[in-house]
C-alpha positions as CSV (number, residue, x, y, z in Angstrom):
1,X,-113.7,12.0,-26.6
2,X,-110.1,12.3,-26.4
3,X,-108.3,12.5,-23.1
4,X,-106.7,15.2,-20.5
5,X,-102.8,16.8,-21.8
6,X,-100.2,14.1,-20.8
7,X,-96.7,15.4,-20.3
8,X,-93.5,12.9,-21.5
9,X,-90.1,13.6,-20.0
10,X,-87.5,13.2,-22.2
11,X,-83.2,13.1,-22.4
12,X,-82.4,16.6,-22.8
13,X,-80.4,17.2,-26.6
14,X,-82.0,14.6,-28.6
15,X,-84.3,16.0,-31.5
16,X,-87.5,13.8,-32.6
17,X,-85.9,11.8,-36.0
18,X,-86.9,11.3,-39.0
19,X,-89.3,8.4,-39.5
20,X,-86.1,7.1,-41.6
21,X,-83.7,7.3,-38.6
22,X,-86.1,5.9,-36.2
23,X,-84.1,2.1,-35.6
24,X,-83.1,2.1,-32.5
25,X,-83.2,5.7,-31.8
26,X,-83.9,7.0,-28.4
27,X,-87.4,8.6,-29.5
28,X,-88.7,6.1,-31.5
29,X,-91.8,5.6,-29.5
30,X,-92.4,8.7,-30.1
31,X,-92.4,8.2,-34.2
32,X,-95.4,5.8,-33.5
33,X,-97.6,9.0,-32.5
34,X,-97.1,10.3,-36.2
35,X,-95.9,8.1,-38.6
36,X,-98.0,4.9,-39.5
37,X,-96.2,1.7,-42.0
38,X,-97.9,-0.8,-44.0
39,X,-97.8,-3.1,-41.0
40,X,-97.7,-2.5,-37.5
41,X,-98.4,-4.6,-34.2
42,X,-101.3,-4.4,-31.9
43,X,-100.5,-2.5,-28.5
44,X,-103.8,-4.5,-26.9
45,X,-102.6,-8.1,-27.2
46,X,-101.9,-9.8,-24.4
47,X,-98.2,-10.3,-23.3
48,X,-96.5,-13.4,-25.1
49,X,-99.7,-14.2,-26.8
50,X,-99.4,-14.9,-30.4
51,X,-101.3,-11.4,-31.4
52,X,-98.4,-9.8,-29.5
53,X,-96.1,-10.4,-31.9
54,X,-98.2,-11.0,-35.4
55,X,-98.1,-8.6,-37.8
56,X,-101.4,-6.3,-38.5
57,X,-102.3,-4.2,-41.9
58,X,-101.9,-0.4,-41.4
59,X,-101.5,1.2,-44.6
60,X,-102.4,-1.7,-46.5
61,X,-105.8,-2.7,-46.5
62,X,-104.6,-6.4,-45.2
63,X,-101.5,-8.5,-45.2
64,X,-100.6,-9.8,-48.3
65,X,-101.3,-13.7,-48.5
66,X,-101.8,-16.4,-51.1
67,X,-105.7,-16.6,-49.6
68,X,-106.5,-12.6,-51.1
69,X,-104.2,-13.0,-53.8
70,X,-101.3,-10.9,-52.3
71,X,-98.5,-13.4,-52.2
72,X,-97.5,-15.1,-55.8
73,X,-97.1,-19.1,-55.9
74,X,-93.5,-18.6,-55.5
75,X,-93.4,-16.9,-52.3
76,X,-91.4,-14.0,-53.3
77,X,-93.8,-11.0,-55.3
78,X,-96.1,-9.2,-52.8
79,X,-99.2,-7.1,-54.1
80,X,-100.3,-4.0,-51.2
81,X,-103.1,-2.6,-51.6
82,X,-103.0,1.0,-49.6
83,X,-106.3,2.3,-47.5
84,X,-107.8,5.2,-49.6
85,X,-108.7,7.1,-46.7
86,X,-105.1,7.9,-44.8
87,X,-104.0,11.4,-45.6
88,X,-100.7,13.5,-45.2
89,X,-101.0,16.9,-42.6
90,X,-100.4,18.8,-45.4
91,X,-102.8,21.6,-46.6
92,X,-104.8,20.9,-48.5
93,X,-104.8,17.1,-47.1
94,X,-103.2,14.5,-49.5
95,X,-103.8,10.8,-50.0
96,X,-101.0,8.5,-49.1
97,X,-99.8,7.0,-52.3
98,X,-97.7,3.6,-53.2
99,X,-95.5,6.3,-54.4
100,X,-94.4,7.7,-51.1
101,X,-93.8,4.1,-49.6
102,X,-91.4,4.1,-52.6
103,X,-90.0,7.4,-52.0
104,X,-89.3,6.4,-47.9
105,X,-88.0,2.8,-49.2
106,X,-85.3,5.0,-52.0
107,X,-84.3,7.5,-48.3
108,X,-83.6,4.4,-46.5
109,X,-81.2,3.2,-48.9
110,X,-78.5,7.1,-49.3
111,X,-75.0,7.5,-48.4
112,X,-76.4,10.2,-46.0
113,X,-77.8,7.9,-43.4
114,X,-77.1,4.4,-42.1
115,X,-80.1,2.6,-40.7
116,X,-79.3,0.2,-38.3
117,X,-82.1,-1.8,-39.9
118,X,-80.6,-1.6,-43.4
119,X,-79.2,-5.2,-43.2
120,X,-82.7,-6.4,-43.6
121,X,-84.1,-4.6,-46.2
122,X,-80.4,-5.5,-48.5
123,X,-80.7,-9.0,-48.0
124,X,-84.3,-9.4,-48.7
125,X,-85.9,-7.0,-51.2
126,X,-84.5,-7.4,-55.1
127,X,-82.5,-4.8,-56.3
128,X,-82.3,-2.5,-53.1
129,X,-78.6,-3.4,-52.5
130,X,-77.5,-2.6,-56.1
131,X,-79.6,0.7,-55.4
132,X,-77.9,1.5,-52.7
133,X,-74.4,1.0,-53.9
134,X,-75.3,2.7,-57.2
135,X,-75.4,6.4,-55.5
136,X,-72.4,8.0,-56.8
137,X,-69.7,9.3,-54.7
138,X,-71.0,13.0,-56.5
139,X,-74.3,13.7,-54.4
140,X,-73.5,16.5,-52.0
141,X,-77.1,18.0,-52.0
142,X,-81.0,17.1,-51.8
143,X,-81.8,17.8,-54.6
144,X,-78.8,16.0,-55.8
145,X,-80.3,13.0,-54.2
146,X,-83.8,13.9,-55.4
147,X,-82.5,13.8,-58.9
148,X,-81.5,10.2,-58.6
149,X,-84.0,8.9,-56.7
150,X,-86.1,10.3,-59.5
151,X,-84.6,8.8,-62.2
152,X,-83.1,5.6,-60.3
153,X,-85.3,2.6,-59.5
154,X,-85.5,-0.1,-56.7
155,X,-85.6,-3.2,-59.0
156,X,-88.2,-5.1,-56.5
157,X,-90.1,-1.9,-55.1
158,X,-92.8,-0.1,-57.6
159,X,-96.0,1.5,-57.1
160,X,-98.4,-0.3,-59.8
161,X,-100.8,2.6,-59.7
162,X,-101.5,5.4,-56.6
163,X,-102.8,2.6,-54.4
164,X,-101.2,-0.5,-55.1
165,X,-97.7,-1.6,-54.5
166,X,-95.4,-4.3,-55.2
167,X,-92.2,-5.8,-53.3
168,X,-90.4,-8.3,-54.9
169,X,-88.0,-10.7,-53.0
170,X,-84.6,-12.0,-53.5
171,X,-85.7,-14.9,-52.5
172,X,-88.7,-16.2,-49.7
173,X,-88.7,-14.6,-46.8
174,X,-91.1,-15.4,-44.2
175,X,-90.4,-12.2,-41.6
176,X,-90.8,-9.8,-45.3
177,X,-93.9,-8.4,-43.4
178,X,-92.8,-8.0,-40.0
179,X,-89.9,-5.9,-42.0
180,X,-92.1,-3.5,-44.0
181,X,-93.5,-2.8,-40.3
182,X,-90.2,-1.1,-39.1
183,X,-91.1,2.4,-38.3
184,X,-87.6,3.2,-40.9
185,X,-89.6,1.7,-43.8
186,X,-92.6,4.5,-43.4
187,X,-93.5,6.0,-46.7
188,X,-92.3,10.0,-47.3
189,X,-94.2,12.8,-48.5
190,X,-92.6,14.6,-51.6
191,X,-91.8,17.6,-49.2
192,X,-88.9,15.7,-48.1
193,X,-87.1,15.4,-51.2
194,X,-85.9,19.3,-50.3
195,X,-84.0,17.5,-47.2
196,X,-81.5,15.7,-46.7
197,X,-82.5,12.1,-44.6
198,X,-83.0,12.6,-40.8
199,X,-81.3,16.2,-41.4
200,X,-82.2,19.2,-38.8
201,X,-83.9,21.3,-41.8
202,X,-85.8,17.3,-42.0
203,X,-86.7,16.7,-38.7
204,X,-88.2,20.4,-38.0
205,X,-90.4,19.7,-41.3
206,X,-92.0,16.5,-40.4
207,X,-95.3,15.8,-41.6
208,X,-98.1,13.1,-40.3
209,X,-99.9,10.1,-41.2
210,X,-100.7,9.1,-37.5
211,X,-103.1,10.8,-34.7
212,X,-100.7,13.2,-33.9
213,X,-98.4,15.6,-35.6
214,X,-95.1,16.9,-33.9
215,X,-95.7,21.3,-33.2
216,X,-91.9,22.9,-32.5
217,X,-92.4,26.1,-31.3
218,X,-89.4,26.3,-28.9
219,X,-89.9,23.0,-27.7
220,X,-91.7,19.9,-28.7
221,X,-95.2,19.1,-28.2
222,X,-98.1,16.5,-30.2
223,X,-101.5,17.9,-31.1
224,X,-104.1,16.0,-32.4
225,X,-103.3,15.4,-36.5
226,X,-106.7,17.3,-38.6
227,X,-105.9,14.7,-41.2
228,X,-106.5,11.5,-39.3
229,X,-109.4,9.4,-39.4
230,X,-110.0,7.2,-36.6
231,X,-111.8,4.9,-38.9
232,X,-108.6,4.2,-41.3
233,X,-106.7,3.6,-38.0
234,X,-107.6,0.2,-36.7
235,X,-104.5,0.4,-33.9
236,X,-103.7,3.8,-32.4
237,X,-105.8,5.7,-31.0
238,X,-105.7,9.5,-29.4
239,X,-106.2,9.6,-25.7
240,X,-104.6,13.1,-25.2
241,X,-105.6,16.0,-26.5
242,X,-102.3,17.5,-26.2
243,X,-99.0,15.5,-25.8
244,X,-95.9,17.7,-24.2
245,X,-92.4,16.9,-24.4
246,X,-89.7,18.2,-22.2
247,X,-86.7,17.6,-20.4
248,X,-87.4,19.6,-17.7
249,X,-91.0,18.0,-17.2
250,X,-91.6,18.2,-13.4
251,X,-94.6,15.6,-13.1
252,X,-94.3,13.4,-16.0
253,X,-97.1,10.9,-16.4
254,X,-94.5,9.0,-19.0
255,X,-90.8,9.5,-18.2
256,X,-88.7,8.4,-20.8
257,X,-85.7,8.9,-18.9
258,X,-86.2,6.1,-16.5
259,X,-86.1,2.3,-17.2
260,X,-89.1,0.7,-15.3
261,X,-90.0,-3.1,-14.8
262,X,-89.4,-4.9,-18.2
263,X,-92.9,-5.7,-19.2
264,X,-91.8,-7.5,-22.5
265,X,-91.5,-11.1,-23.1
266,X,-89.3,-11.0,-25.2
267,X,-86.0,-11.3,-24.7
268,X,-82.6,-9.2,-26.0
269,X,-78.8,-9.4,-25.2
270,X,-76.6,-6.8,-23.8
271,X,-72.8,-7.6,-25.9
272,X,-69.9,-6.4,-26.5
273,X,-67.8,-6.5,-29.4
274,X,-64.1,-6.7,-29.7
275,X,-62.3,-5.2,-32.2
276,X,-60.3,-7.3,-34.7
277,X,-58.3,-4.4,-36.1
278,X,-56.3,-2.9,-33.2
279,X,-54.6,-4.4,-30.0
280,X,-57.1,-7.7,-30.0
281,X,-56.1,-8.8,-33.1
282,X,-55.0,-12.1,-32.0
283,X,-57.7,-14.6,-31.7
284,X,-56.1,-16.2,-28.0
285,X,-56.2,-12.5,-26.7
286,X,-60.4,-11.9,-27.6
287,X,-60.5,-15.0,-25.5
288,X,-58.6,-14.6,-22.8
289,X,-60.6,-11.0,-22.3
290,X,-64.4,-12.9,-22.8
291,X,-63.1,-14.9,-20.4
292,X,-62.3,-12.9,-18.0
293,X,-65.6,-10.5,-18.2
294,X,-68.2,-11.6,-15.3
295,X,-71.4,-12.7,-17.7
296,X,-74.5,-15.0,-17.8
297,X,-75.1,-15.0,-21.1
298,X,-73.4,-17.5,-23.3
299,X,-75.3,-17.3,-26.6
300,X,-76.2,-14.3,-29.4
301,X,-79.6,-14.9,-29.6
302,X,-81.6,-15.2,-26.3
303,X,-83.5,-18.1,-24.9
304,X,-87.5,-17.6,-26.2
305,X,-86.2,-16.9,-30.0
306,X,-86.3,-18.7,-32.7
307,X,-82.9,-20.5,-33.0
308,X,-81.4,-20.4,-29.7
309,X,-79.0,-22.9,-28.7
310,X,-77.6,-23.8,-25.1
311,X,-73.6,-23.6,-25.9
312,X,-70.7,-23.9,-23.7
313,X,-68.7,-21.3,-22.6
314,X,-65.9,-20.3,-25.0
315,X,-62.3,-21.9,-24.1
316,X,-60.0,-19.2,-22.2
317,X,-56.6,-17.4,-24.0
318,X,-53.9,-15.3,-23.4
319,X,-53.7,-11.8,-22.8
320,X,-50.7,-9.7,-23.7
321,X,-49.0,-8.2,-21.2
322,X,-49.3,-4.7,-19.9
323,X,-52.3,-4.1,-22.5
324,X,-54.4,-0.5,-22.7
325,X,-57.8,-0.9,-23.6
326,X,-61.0,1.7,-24.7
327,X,-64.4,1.0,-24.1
328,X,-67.0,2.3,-25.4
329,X,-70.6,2.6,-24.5
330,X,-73.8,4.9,-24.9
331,X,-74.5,7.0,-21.9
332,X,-77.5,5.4,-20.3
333,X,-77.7,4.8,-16.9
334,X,-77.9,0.4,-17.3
335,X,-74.8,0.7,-20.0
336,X,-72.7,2.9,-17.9
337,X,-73.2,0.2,-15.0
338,X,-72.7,-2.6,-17.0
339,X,-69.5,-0.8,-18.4
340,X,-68.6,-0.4,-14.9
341,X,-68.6,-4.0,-14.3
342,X,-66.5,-4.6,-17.5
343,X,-64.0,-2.2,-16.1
344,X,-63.7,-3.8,-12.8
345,X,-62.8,-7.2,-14.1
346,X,-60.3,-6.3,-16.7
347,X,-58.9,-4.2,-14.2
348,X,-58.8,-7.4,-12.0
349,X,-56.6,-9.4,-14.6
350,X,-54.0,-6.4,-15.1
351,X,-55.5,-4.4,-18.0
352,X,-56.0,-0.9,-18.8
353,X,-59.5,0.4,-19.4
354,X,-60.8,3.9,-20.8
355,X,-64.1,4.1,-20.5
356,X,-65.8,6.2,-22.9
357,X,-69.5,7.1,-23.0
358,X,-71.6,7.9,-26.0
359,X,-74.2,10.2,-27.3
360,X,-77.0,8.5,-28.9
361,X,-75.5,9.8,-32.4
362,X,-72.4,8.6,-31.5
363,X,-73.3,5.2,-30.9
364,X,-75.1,5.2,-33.7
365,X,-72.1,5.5,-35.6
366,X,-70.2,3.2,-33.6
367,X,-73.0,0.0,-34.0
368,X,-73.1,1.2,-37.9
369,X,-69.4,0.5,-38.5
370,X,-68.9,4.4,-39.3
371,X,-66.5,5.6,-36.1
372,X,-63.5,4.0,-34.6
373,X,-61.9,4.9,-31.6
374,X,-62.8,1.8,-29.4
375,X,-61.2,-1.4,-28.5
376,X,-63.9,-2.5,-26.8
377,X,-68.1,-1.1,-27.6
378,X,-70.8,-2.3,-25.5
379,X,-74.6,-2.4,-26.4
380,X,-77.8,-4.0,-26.5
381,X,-79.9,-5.6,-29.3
382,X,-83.7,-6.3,-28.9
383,X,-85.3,-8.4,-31.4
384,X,-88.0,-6.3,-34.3
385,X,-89.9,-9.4,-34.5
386,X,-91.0,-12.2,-32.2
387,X,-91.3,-15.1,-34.7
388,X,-88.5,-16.7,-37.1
389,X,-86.3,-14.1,-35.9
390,X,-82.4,-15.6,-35.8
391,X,-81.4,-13.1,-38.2
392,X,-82.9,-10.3,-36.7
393,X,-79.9,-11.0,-34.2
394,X,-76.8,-12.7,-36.4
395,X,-77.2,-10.7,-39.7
396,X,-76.7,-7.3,-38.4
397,X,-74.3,-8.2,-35.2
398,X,-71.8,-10.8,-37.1
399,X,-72.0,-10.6,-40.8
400,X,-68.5,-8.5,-41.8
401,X,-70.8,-6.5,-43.8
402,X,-73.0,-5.1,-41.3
403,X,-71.3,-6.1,-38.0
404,X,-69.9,-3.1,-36.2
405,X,-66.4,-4.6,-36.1
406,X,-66.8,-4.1,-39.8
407,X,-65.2,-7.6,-40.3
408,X,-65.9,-11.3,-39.7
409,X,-65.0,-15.0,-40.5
410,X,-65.5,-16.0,-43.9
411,X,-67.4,-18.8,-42.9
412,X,-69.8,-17.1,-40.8
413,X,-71.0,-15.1,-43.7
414,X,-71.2,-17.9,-45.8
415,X,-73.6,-19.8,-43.4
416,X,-76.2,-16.2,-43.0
417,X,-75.8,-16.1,-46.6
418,X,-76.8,-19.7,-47.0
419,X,-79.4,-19.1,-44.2
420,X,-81.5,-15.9,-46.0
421,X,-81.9,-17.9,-49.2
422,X,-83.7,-20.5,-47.1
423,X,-85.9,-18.6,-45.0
424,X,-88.9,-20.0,-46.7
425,X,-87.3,-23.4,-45.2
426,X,-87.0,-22.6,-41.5
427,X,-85.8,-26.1,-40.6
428,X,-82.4,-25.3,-43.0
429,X,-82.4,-21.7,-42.4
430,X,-82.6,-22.4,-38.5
431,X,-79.8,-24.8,-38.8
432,X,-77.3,-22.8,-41.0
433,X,-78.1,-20.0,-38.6
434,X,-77.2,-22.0,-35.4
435,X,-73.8,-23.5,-37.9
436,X,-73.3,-19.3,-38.1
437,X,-73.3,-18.1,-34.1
438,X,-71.2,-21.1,-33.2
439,X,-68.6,-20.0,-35.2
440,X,-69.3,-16.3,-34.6
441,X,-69.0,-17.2,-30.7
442,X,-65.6,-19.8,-31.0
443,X,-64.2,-15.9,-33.2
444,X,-64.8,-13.9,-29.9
445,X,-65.9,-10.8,-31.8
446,X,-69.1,-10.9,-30.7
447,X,-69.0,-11.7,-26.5
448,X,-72.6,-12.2,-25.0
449,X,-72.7,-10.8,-21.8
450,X,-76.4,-10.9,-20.1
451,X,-80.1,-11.2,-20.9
452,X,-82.9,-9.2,-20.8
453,X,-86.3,-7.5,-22.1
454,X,-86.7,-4.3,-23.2
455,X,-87.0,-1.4,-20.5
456,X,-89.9,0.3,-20.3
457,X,-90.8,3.5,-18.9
458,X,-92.5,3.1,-14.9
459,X,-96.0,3.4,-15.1
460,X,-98.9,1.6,-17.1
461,X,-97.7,2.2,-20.4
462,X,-98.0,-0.7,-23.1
463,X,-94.5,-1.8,-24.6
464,X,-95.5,-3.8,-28.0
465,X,-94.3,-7.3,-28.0
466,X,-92.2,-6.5,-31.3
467,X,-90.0,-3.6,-33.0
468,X,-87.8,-4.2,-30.2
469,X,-90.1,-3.7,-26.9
470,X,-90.7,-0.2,-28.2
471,X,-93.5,1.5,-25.9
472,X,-96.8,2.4,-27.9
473,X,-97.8,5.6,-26.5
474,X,-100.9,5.3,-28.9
475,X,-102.4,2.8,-26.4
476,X,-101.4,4.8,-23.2
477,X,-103.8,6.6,-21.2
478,X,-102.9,8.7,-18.7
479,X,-103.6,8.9,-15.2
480,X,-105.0,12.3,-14.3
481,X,-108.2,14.2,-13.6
482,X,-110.1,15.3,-16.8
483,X,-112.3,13.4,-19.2
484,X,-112.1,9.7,-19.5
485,X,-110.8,8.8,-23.5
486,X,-113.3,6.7,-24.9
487,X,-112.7,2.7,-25.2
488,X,-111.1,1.4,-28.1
489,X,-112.9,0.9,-31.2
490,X,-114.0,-2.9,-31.6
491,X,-112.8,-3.6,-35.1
492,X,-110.9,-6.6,-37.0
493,X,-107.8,-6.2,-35.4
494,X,-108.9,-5.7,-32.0
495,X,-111.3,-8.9,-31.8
């Protein structure tokens, strides 16, 4: 028996994303409620347990290993299997097929939209790089992009037959699975070959694989999905009967406005980059300001993941003289405070500072590379997995071809480069990694400032111990008068 309504209060002018554009976004914990991925992570396991943080089959029937023939001897060709019995919202209801993994996979990969998850995917599965680049600078329209996505191929990404899949590696790559679980790599229905990715005529047409599916009728609201069997879902559950969104939500049993206690034990860093191109060009300058900045945090990747590193403070420079400065930051409450704090001590050593706060779209563009107008951008990175994770921190914040600075030292690329063809080696992948942030840290591009977990909304809600402390309102049940939702379903993953 499902549960009573629960209300959510969220940030006023941000629209629920695409499944495609869900990295990082504000609302991804709501994308959980609809969208289900080959893999996923259990929302019951205990805090800093192993089952926290270990991958679980969703779509697939399990996770692909050498034991039930899945994984090939050479570590890099994966064989999914889908579940038969997970169905689109459509009418009539349609099977989930290898074929829309494919389809979400190909949307990922357009000119259109920039994942910040992207880096990942390039650097691991064959051929999606040389996809990617091959869209020609033509493609204005969706069905432009339909028309080469249907007649352009992923070289490592094909659907063997309606319910089996393959993913072929670059080369071994133990965290492959823990990637396919990123709520960006969920598959897509052939209704969204009419949109554009993560467009508005997208994002009011979403359709559902998970319990619920997103109603807009002048607002937002989740009712229970028709095409959902609890059976074929061995890690959400429903325990509403209605969900409602709103900004405006007066009694909120979930407020998404609001970080609570940290509940995560995993750890992220709040940075700030510096940028190369404009008035901190010279190296002695990026110094002189990372020294100058009030921070605990000395290191990229945070004490409790893999590859972390105790380092000594960088060595101080010189700053130029009467130097005028613009900081950017996304308009949160903790970034505007933290900005605050960067303002006061530059201020302190005879600077300039223009503080200027982002939308989430914005800053979107900003961490992507695709908008300039800063000096100085502040922001936070959370881990997406807890296990082998160094690159889940150095590839996307210091290689030059994902960082946001947009450029890097040679030699730092060279050593993640050297690092991802070793991952089946995590002794030499570890240790080119470590090589990697040293030199990223000694550049002064990248400036650690402080640690943290993930925020999480007040109130008993689980926050999953991977895809970046995201909250699993699939696991939350709601404090209120009504009927009680029934326990969780003993099943394999569960046990």
């Amino acid at each position: 028996m499902r549960g009573p309504v629960e209300r959510l209060r969220l940030r006023a002018g941000i629209d629920l994303p695409e499944p495609v554009a869900a990295h990082r976004h504000p609302l991804a914990a709501l994308t959980r409620l609809h969208a289900r991925q080959l893999f996923t992570y259990r929302g019951d396991a205990a805090p800093g347990s192993w089952q926290s943080v270990a991958p679980v089959a969703d779509l697939a029937t399990a996770v692909p290993s050498i034991y039930n023939a899945g994984l090939g001897a050479r570590g890099t060709s994966y064989v999914i299997h889908l579940r038969p019995d997970v169905y689109w919202d459509t009418t009539p209801a349609r099977r989930v097929t290898a074929q829309d993994v494919v389809r979400g996979l190909k949307r990922l990969c357009t000119p259109f939209y920039r994942s910040t998850a992207l880096p990942y995917f390039l650097s691991t599965v064959r051929g999606m790089a040389d996809y990617r680049d091959g869209h020609p600078a033509s493609l204005r329209t969706a069905a432009d992009l339909a028309e080469h996505a249907n007649t352009h191929d992923i070289a490592g990404v094909f659907a063997l037959d309606e319910q089996t899949l393959v993913v072929e590696l670059d080369h071994p790559a133990v965290d492959v699975v823990d990637v396919l679980a990123l709520p960006c790599a969920s598959p897509a229905p052939v209704e969204y070959d009419a949109f554009l990715p993560d467009s508005p005529q997208a994002r009011a047409a979403l359709r559902s694989t998970g319990p619920y599916r997103p109603v807009f009728d002048g607002g937002l609201r989740f009712e229970p999905n028709p095409a959902w069997n609890p059976e074929s879902d061995l890690v959400r559950g429903q325990r509403a009967s209605i969900i409602t969104v709103s900004p405006d939500e007066p009694t909120p049993h979930v407020d998404l406005t609001v970080e609570g206690e940290p509940t995560s034990t995993l750890l992220g860093v709040d940075y700030l980059v510096l940028n190369p191109r404009g008035p901190l060009s010279e190296h002695t300058a990026r110094l002189a300001i990372a020294d100058a900045i009030t921070r605990t945090a000395h290191t990229i990747i945070p004490p409790g993941n893999d590859g972390h590193q105790a380092t000594a403070p960088a060595k101080a420079g010189t700053l130029p003289a009467a130097l005028s400065l613009t900081l950017a930051h996304p308009d949160t409450p903790h970034a505007t405070a933290v900005a605050s704090g960067i303002v006061a001590d530059l201020v302190a050593v005879g600077l300039t500072i223009v503080s200027r706060p982002l939308s989430p779209a914005e800053s979107h563009q900003a961490v992507t590379g695709q908008a300039g107008g800063w000096d100085l951008l502040l922001d936070s990175w959370f881990p997406d997995w807890g296990h082998d994770n160094a690159r889940a921190f150095l590839l996307p914040l210091c290689h030059s071809a994902h960082s946001p600075a947009g450029s890097g030292q040679r030699r730092v690329d060279e050593l993640i480069d050297a690092a991802l063809a070793a991952l089946d080696d995590p002794t030499r992948s570890t240790s080119a990694l470590r090589a990697a942030e040293l030199h990223a840290l000694a550049d002064a591009v990248i400036v650690p400032l402080a640690f943290r977990a993930p925020p999480a909304p007040p109130g008993e809600v689980v926050v999953l111990g991977a895809l970046g402390g995201l909250p699993d309102l699939t696991a939350h049940a709601p404090t209120a008068e009504g009927p009680v939702p029934s326990p969780r379903r003993i099943s394999e993953v569960s046990r």
